[in-house]
C-alpha positions, 0 to 999 in steps of 0.5 A: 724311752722318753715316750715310757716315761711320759706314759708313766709320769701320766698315770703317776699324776692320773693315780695321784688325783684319783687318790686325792679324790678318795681322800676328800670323799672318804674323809667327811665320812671317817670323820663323821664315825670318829665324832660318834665316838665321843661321849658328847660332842656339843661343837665339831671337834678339831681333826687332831681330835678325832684321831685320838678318840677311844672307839665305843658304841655308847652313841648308838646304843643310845640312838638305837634303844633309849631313844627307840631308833629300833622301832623306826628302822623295823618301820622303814625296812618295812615299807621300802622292802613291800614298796620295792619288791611291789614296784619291781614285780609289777613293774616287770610284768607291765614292761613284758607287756609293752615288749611281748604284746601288741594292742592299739595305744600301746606307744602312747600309753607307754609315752603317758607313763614317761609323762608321769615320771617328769611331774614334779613331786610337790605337784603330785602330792595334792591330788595323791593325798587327795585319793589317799584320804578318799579311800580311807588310807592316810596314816597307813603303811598302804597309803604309802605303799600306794604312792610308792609302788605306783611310783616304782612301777613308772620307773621299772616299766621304763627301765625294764622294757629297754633291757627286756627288748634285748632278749631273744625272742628264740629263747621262747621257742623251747618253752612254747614247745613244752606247752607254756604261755605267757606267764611261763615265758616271764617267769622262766626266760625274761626274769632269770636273764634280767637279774643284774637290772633287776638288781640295778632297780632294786638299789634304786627303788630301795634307796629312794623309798628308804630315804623319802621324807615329803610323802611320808611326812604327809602321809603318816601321823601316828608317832608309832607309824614313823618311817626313818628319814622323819624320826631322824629330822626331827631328832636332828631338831631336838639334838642339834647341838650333840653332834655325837649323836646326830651322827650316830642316828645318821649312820644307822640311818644310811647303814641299809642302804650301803648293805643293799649296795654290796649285796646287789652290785656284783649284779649291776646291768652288764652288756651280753647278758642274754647272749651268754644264754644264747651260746650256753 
């Protein structure tokens, strides 16, 4: 009897401080969408405030179409989506390379690609911006996408080969049977089984090309051209005291990411992945 209660005195206070955690994570972010309803709000407003404020889209129908937040959303959707579905793609093909084949300095290339991941941004930059401007390419989305799917392939690779090393090489037996290589093989087998870590990386690639700001500040001049995260600094400067709107046009900012999150979590890597279709 004591042991039951214990039991359940325990996960009273385990549920209790989960749910406070919730608490002190969701609030700032409630808070944040309640201040964007207010028609102007020139210094934060008090918590009692918040909860008694009428809800209207007056705020973002202004971020979005007075001050052409549109353009720059079409830009950043643009960019990270071309850079994301380029990483992953290549990034796949190179991985299957590393798992399927064996050529001499295979190791020692795929270690050169970990080295690259461990360079600092700040240190890349230069010598980045350096080819970028050789070949003709700065204030261009190609400039970027360059940088960006260049990255996302270092990161694939490493991510992917790990996943496509659990996959049974039995399962090529039935398609070298039919008469396919390779490309088949990749397509057919390795892709198919490897869609919750595709999935995994797509969230990953997106949400790191959609808010980067150094590389695209540095890249990127024409005002027409600017991606996301580098209208929104400098709308923050220009409106630092309105924090209605500040708010607003942070929320539009983030809204991508959290649809990308919903619509790809259910496929977050899972363990037995390729031995259900072994048994099916």
């Amino acid at each position: 009897m004591k042991n039951k209660k214990s039991n359940i005195l325990s996960k009273l206070v385990v549920y209790s401080l989960l749910l406070l955690g919730v608490v002190v994570f969701i609030f700032p972010f409630i808070y944040m969408i309640l201040t964007t309803f207010f028609t102007e709000a020139y210094q934060l407003p008090k918590p009692g405030e918040v909860l008694t404020v009428k809800p209207n889209l007056e705020n973002y129908d202004r971020v979005w179409n007075e001050y052409k937040f549109y353009r720059y959303f079409l830009n950043s959707t643009l960019v990270a989506g071309v850079a994301m579905v380029g990483g992953l793609f290549l990034g796949a093909m190179t991985a299957y390379s590393f798992v399927r084949f064996e050529f001499p300095g295979k190791e020692i290339l795929f270690r050169a690609f970990l080295f690259t991941m461990m360079i600092p941004l700040v240190l890349a930059i230069v010598p980045q911006f350096t080819v970028i401007q050789n070949l003709g390419l700065v204030n261009t989305y190609w400039g970027l996408w360059l940088i960006y799917i260049g990255g996302g392939v270092v990161g694939s690779t490493f991510f992917l080969r790990g996943f496509f090393e659990t996959i049974p090489k039995d399962l090529e037996e039935s398609v070298i049977i039919d008469g396919g290589g390779n490309w088949r093989i990749f397509w057919s087998i390795y892709l198919p089984l490897s869609k919750p870590a595709l999935a995994t990386m797509a969230i990953f690639s997106f949400q790191g090309t959609w808010d980067e700001y150094f590389v695209a500040l540095t890249i990127i001049k024409d005002e027409a051209l600017r991606t996301l995260p580098i209208q929104l600094m400098m709308f923050q400067g220009q409106h630092a005291s309105n924090w209605a709107l500040v708010f607003a046009a942070s929320l539009i900012a983030i809204l991508p990411v959290v649809i990308i999150y919903i619509i790809f979590q259910k496929r977050f890597v899972q363990s037995g992945g390729s031995d259900g279709a072994i048994k099916g």
